[in-house]
C-alpha positions in Angstrom: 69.4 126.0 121.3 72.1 126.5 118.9 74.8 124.6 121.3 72.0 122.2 121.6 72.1 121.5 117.9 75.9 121.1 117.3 76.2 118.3 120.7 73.7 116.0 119.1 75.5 116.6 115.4 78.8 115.4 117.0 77.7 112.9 119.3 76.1 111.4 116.0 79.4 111.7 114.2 80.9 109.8 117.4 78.6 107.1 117.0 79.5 106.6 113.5 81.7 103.2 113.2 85.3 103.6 112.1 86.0 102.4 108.9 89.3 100.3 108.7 91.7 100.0 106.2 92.8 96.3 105.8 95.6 95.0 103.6 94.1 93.8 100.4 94.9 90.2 99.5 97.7 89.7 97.0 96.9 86.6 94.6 100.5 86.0 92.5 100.3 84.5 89.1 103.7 83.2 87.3 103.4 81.9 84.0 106.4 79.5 82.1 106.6 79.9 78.6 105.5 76.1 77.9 102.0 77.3 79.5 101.8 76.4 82.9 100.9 78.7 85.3 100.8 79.1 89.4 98.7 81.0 90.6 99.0 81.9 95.0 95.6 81.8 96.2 97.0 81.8 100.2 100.4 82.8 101.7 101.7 85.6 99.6 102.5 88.7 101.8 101.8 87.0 104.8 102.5 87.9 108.8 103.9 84.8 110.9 103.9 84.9 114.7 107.1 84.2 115.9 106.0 83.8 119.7 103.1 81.6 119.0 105.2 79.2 116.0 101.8 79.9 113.7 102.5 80.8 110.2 100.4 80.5 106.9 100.5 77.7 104.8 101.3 78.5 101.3 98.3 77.3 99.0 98.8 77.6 95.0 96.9 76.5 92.0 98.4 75.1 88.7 96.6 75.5 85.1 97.5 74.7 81.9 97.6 77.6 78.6 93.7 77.5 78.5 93.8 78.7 82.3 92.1 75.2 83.5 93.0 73.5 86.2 96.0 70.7 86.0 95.4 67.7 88.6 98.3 65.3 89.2 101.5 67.9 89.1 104.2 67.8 91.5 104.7 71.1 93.6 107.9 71.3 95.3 107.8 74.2 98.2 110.9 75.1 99.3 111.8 76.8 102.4 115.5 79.2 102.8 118.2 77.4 104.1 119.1 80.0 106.8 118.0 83.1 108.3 114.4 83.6 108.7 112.1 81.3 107.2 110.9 78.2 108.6 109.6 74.3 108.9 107.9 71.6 107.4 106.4 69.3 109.5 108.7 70.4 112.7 111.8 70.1 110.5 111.8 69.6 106.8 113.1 72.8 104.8 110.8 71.2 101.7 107.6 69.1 100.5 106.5 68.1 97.8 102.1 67.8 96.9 100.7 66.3 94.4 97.7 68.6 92.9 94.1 68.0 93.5 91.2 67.6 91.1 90.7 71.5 91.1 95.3 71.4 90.5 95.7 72.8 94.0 97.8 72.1 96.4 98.7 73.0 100.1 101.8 73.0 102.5 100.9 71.3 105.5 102.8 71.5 109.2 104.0 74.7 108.1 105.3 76.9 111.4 108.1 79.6 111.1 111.1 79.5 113.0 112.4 82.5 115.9 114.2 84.2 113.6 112.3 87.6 112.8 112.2 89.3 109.4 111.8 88.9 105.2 111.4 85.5 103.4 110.6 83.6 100.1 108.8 80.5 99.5 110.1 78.9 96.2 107.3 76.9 94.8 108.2 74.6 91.6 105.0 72.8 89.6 105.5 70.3 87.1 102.9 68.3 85.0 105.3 66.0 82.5 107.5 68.1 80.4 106.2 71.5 81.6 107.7 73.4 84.7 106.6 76.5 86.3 107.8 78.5 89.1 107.2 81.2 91.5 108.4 82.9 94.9 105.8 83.4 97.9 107.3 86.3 100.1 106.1 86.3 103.7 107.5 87.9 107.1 108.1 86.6 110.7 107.3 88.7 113.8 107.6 88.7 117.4 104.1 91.3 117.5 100.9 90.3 118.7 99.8 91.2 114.9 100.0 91.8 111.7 102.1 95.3 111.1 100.1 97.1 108.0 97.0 96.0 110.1 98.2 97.8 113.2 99.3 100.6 111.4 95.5 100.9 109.3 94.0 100.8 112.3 95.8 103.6 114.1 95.3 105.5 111.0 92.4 105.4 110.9 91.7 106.0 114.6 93.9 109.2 114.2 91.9 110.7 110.9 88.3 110.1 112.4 89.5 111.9 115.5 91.5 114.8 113.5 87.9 114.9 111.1 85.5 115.1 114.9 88.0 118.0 116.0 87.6 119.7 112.4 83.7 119.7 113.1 83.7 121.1 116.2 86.1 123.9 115.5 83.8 124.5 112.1 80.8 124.5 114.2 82.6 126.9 117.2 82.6 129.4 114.5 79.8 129.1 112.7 78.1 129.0 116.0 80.0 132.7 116.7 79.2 134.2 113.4 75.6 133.2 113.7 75.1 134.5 117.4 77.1 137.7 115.9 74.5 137.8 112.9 71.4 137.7 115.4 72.4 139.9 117.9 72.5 137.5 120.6 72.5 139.9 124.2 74.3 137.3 126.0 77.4 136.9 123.4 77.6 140.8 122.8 77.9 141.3 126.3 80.6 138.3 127.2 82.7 140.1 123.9 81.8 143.2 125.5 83.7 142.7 128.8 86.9 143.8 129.3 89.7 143.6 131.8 90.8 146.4 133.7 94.1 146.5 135.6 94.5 149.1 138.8 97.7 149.5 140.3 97.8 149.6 144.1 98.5 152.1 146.5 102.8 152.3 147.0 103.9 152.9 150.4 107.4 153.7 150.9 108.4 153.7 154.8 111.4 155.2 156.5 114.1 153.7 157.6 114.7 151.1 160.0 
């Protein structure tokens, strides 16, 4: 009855959904002096695939001191030169976007190129006399996903089973101790057994 108990306890356990760790989005906010401000609301931290040429867009936001939103600047994204980055458009290394009524604005035709590793995004706003500026950092892969993902997931495949293995092991013993505690005939007499080893007969003949 007892073993009964602990298989339906851990098959529960089993049944429980694993709870994944994903990478949290990263908003970036840079402020100038004069008062504007950028603000990332998509592309910061983000995993292109090199294989499939699909990246993320970089999408900020530009307000003013009072943290409202400034229509009409000029954003000016700019891509690196060399080395990993990528393209606007299938070739442009810039682009500049004029802000919309809520002061954002998007990169379009954005796709990295098949170099894999680190990059920045330099993003320059400016709304008349004021200029702001910030750096979006993203990373190209050849993997089928995103890398902290992956790794969340494993994790967290490893710690539900290490915490199922835990239960059972806790459950083993508490399952020996109590059988010990009720004086369970059929455990006392498995503990009870022991092994005997009986040498055999030696027969030494003569000589050939």
């Amino acid at each position: 009855m007892y073993s009964k108990l602990i298989a339906s306890f851990l098959a529960g356990i089993l049944m429980l959904p694993a709870q994944q760790t994903e990478p949290a989005a990263s908003k970036l906010v840079a402020v100038d002096p004069s008062g504007l401000k950028i603000v990332v609301v998509e592309g910061e931290g983000a995993t292109n695939q090199v294989r499939s040429r699909s990246g993320v867009a970089p999408v900020i936001e530009v307000r003013d001191a009072d943290d409202k939103p400034v229509p009409g600047a000029e954003v000016y994204f700019q891509l690196p030169l060399g080395g990993p980055g990528g393209y606007f458009n299938g070739w442009l290394r810039n682009q500049t976007v004029k802000t919309d009524k809520a002061g954002r604005a998007a990169a379009t035709g954005f796709a990295p190129n098949d170099e894999e590793g680190r990059f920045n995004i330099k993003v320059t706003a400016t709304a008349g006399t004021r200029t702001a500026s910030a750096v979006i950092a993203q990373s190209n892969v050849r993997g089928a996903g995103s890398a902290p993902a992956s790794a969340a997931r494993a994790s967290s495949s490893r710690k539900t089973m290490w915490t199922v293995l835990a239960i059972a092991g806790a459950a083993a013993v508490g399952g020996g101790i109590y059988a010990g505690t009720r004086g369970d005939s059929t455990t006392a007499a498995t503990a009870a057994k022991s092994i005997n080893i009986t040498a055999g007969a030696i027969t030494v003949g003569g000589p050939r």
